[in-house]
matplotlib code that plots the C-alpha trace (Angstrom):
import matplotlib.pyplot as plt

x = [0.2, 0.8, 1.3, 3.7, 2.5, 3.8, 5.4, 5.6, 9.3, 8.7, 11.5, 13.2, 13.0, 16.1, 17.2, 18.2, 16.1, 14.9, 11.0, 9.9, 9.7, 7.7, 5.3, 4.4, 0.8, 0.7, -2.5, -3.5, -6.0, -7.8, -9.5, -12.4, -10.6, -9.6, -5.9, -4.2, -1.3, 0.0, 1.1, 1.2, -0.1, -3.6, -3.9, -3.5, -6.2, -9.5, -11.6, -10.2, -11.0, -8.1, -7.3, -4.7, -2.2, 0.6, 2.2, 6.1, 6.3, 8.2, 6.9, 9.3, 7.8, 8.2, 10.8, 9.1, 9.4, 10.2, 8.1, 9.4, 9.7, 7.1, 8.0, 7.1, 4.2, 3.1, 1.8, -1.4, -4.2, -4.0, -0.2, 2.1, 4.9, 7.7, 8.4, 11.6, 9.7, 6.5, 8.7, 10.4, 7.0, 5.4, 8.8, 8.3, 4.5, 5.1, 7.8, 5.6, 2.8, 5.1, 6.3, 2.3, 2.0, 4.6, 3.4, -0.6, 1.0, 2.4, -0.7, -3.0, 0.0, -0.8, -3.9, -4.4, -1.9, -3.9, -7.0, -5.2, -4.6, -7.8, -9.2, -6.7, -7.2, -10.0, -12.7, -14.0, -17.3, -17.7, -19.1, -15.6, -13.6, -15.6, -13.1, -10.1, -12.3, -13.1, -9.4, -8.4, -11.2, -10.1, -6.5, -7.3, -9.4, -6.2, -4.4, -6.4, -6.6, -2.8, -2.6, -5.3, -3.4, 0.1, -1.5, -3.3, 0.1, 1.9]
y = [-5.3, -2.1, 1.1, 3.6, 6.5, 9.9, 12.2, 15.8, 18.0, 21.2, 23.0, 26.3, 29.4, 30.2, 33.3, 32.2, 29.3, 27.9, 29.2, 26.3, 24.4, 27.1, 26.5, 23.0, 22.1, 19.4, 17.8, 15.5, 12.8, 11.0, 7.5, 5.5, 3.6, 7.0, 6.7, 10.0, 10.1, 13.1, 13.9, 16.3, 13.9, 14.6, 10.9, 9.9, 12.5, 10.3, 9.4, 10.7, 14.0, 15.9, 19.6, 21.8, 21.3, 23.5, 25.0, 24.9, 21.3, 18.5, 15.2, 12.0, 8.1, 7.6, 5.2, 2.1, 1.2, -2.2, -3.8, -4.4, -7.6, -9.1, -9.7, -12.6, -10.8, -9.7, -13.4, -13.7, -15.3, -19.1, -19.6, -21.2, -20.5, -22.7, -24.7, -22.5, -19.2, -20.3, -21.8, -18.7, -17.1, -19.3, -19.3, -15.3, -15.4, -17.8, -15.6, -12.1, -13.9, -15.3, -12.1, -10.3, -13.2, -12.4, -8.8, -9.6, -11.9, -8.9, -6.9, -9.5, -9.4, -5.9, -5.6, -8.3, -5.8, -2.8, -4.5, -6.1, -2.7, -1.6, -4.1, -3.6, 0.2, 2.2, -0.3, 0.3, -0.8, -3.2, -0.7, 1.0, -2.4, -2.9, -1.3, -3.2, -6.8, -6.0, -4.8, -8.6, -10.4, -8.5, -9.4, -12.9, -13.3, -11.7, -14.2, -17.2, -16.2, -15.5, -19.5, -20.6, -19.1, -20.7, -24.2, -23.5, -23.0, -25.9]
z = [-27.6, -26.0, -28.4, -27.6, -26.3, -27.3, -24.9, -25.3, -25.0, -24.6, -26.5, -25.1, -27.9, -28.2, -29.7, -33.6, -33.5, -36.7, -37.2, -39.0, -36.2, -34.1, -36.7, -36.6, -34.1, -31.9, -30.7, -27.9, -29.3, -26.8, -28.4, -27.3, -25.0, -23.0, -24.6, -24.6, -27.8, -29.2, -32.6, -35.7, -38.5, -39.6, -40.6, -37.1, -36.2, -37.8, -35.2, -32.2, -30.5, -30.8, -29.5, -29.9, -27.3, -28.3, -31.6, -29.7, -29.1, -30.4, -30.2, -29.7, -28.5, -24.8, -23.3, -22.5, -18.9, -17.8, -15.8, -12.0, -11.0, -8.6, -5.0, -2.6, -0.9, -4.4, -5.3, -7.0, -5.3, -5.0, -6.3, -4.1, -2.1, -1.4, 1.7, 3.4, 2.7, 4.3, 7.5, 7.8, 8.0, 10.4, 13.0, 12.9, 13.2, 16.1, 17.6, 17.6, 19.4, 21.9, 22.6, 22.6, 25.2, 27.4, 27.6, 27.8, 30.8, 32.9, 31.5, 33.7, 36.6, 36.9, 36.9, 39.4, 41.2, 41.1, 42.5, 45.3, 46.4, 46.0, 47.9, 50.5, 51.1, 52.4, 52.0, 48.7, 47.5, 44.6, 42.2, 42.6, 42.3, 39.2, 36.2, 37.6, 37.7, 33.8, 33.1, 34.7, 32.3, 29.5, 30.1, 30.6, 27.6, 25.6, 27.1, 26.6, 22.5, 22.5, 23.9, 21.3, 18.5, 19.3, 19.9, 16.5, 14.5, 15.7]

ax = plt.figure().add_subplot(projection="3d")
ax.plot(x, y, z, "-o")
ax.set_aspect("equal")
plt.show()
């Protein structure tokens, strides 16, 4: 199913080194299919463009490299998960919006704050009142969906 590809090893010249081995070629042939192998057999050469890609190179078959194992988030589309993983999922779900609800909660305290003492100070028109009122609806609108979302999961 899968061939092996060829890796290349680039050898250090040594001094003393044999010289028959300096004078083998090595080409990269790259097939229809846009598969890179390299080798130094002619036979393996027909019908592939090949170039020269070195003529100090040794050629040896690559380690094949085990496949890692999938993990639970890694599931493909539509398969299943089982009961205790999903529960755990849900119980933390439930327990992050809890806590965004708790802070969107002092978030509208605040701001209910801030315009209280606007109103209270030197007599401010509504026009200046106007960024705190929309900082309290947007608040409150966080607040309402953080409620709609934990009535939805239980």
């Amino acid at each position: 199913m899968f061939r092996v590809v060829r890796m290349m090893v680039v050898l250090l010249a040594l001094a003393g080194a044999d010289g028959a081995l300096a004078q083998s070629v090595t080409y990269r042939c790259v097939d229809n299919g846009g598969r890179s192998t390299y080798t130094n057999i002619k036979a393996e050469m027909a019908g592939k463009k090949c170039t020269v890609v070195s003529r100090e190179v040794s050629v040896v078959p690559a380690q094949q490299v085990a496949k890692p194992a999938r993990s639970e988030s890694a599931r493909a589309p539509g398969e299943r998960v089982d009961a205790g993983t999903q529960r755990g999922r849900d119980e933390t779900r439930q327990k992050i919006l809890q806590e965004e609800l708790g802070i969107a909660e002092k978030r509208l305290s605040e701001a209910r704050q801030k315009l209280a003492e606007q109103r209270g100070g030197d007599g401010k028109g509504p026009d200046q009142l106007k960024p705190y009122q929309e900082e309290i609806e947007r608040q409150e609108q966080n607040v309402a969906s953080l409620k709609r979302e934990l009535a939805n999961q239980r």
